[in-house]
Residue, then its C-alpha position, 0 to 999 in steps of 0.5 A: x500500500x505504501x508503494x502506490x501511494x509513492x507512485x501516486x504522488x510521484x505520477x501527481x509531482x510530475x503531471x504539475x510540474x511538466x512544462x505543458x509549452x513543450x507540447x503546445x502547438x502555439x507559434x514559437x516566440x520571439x518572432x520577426x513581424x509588423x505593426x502598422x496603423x492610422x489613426x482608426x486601425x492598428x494591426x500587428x501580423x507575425x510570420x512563423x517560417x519555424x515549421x514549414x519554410x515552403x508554407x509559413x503561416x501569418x498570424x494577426x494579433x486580435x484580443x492580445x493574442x496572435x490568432x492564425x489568420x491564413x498562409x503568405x500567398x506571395x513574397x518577392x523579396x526586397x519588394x512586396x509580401x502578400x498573405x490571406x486573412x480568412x478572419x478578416x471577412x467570413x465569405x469575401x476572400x481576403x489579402x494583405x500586401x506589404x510594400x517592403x520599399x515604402x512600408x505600406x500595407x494595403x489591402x485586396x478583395x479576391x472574390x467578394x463570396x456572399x457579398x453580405x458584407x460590408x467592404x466599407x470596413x477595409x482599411x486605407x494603406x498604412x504605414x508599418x514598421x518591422x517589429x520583434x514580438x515577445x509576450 
């Protein structure tokens, strides 16, 4: 009876203590990205190239916390980057470019889907800047 209860509380010791990010299947931070805004909008974009360098995955910060928001569609380097946000609009397809020259982010509608959305909440070209993300 003694032994079960050394494994008990050995098998409780260790299921507390695990560090449970190891097997988190969150973005690995710190991580390269954007932060633009205007005077009504301020978003923040982060790229994860950690698990698939053919197909990095964008996030958009929304509620404080980084939430997927689609894949880079395109990327030249030196000059432009473009990725889907499927968060944006529900059934209007959805992209964000970015000027690496001028560092503006600008915005293109792919397909318009439904069209039960109101388009008039897409935001005009921004200003960026490069940014490290940690929290």
């Amino acid at each position: 009876m003694n032994s079960i209860k050394k494994y008990f509380f050995l098998f409780l010791f260790v299921g507390l203590l695990s560090p449970s990010q190891l097997i988190a299947s969150d973005i690995y931070l710190p991580s390269a990205g954007f932060s633009c805004s205007d005077n009504d909008h301020k978003f923040q974009f982060l790229f994860d190239r950690s698990k698939d360098m053919d197909n990095p995955k964008v996030y958009r910060r929304i509620d404080e916390k980084f939430i997927f928001i689609g894949n880079l569609l395109a990327e030249k380097q030196g000059a432009y980057v473009i990725w889907e946000d499927k968060d944006f609009f529900k059934t209007t397809d959805f992209a964000w470019t970015f000027d690496k020259v001028t560092s503006k982010l600008s915005s293109i509608v792919l397909s318009v889907g439904l069209g039960i959305e109101n388009l008039d909440k897409i935001p005009k070209p921004m200003t960026c800047m490069q940014k490290i993300f940690y929290y």
